[in-house]
C-alpha positions as CSV (number, residue, x, y, z in Angstrom):
1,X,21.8,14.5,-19.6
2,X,25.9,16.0,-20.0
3,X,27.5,16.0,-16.9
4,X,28.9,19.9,-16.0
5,X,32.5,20.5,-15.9
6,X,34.3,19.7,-12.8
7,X,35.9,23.1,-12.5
8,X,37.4,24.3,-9.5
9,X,34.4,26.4,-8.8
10,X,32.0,23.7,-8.8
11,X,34.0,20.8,-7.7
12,X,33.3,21.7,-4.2
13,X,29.6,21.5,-5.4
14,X,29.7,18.5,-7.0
15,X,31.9,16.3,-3.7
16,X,29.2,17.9,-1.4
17,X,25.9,16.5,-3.8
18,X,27.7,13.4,-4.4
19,X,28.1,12.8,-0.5
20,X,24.3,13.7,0.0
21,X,23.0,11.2,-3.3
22,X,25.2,8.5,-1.2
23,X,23.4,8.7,1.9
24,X,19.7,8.1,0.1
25,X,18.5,4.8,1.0
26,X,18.7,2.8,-2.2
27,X,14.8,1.9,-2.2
28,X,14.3,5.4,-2.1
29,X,11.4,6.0,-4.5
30,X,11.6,2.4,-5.6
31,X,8.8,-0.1,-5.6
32,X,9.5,-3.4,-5.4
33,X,7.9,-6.0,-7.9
34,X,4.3,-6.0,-7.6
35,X,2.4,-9.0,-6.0
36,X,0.5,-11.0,-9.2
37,X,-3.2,-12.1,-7.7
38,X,-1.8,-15.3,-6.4
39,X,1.1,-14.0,-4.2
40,X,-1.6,-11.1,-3.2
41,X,-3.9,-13.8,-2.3
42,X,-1.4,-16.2,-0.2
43,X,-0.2,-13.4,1.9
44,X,-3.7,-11.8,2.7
45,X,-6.1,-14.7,3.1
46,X,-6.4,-15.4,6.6
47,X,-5.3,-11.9,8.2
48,X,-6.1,-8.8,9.6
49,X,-4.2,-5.8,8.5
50,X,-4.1,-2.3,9.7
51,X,-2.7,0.0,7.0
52,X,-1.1,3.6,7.9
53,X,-0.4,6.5,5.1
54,X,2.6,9.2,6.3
55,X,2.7,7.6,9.3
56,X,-1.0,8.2,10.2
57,X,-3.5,5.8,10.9
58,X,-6.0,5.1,7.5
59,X,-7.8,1.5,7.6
60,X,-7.8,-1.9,8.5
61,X,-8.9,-4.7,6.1
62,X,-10.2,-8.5,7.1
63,X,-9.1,-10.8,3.7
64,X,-11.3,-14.0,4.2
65,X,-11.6,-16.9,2.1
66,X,-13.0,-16.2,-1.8
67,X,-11.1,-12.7,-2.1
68,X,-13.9,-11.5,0.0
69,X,-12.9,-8.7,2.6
70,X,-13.9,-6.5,5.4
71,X,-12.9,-2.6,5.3
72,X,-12.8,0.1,8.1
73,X,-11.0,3.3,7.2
74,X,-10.3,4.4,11.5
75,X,-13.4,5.0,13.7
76,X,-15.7,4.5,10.4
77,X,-17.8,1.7,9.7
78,X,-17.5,-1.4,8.2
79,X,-17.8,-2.3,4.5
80,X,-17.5,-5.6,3.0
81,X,-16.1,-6.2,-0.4
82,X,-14.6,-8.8,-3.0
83,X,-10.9,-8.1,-4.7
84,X,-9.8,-9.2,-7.9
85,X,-6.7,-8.9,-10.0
86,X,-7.0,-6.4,-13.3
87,X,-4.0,-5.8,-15.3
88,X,-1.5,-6.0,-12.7
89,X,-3.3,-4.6,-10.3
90,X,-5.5,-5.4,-7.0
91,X,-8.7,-4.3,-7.5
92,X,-11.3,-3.7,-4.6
93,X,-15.5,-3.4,-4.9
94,X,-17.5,-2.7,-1.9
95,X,-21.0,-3.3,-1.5
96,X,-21.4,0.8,-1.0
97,X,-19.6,1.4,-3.8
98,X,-19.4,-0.6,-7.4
99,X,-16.8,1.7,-8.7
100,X,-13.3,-0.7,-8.8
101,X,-10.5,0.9,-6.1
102,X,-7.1,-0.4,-7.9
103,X,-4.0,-0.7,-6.0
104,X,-0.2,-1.9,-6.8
105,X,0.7,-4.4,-3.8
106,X,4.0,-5.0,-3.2
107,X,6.5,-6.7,-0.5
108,X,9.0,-4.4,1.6
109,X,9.5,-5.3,4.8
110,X,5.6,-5.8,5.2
111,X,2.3,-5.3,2.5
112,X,2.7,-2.0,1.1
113,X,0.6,-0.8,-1.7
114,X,-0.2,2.6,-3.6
115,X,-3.3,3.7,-5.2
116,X,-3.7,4.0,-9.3
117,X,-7.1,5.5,-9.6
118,X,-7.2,9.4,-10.0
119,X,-7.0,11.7,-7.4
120,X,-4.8,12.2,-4.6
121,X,-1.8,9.8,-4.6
122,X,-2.3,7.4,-1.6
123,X,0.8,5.1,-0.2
124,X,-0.4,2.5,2.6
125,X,2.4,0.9,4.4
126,X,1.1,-2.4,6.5
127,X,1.7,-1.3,10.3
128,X,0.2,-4.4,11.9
129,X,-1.5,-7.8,11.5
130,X,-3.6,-9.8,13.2
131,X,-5.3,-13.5,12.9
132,X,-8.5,-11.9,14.4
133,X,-11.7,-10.5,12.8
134,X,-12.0,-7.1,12.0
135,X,-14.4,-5.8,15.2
136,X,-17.2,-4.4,13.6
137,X,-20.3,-3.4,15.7
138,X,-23.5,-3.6,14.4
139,X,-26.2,-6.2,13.4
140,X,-24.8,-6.6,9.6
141,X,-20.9,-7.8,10.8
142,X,-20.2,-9.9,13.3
143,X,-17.2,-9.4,15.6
């Protein structure tokens, strides 16, 4: 890309979109490196998280010993599931489901991961964590 002329036409332009570029946050678009299996595995095992996407409530996920989990999207049911690492990625199965749910997990100030299967384009950004089960009523899952 050829930078346009600075003529005294645009240079007016140019100050104002330089000023605006400068106040962007720097991780803007950016996506820190992505958690390998193990790191995945060492932050996870042991906690509760509760995930939003746009600043809306989605899920919350139990990680338990043996990559196993616990999944709730919010005021649905409970699905248990194992997770394993495929090319880079963090891949999900679900007893409901066998098709693999694929995510890119990385650290920024929390768990933060977006989705690489087709579809919509899904960001989850870790809102909260707990050392508690995931509550999940019903004779399958114990609280």
């Amino acid at each position: 890309m050829f930078p346009l002329p600075v003529t005294p036409r645009r240079c007016g332009q140019t100050i104002a979109v330089t000023a605006l570029l400068a106040l962007l946050p720097a991780s803007l678009g950016a996506v820190e490196a992505p958690l390998t299996g193990a790191d995945f595995e060492a932050y996870v095992t042991g906690k509760t998280i509760t995930f939003a996407s746009d600043g809306e409530s989605y899920g919350t996920e139990q990680y338990l010993p043996g990559r196993r989990v616990v999944w709730a999207f919010t005021a649905e049911i409970c699905r248990e599931g194992i997770w394993h690492e495929e090319d880079g990625q963090i891949c999900f199965v679900y007893t409901h489901d066998p098709m693999p749910q694929c995510w890119v997990f990385w650290l920024d100030g929390g768990l933060n991961a977006r989705f690489t299967g087709g579809g919509e384009a899904t960001e989850l950004q870790e809102v909260a964590q707990s050392p508690d089960p995931l509550p999940c009523p019903g004779p399958q899952i114990g609280v």
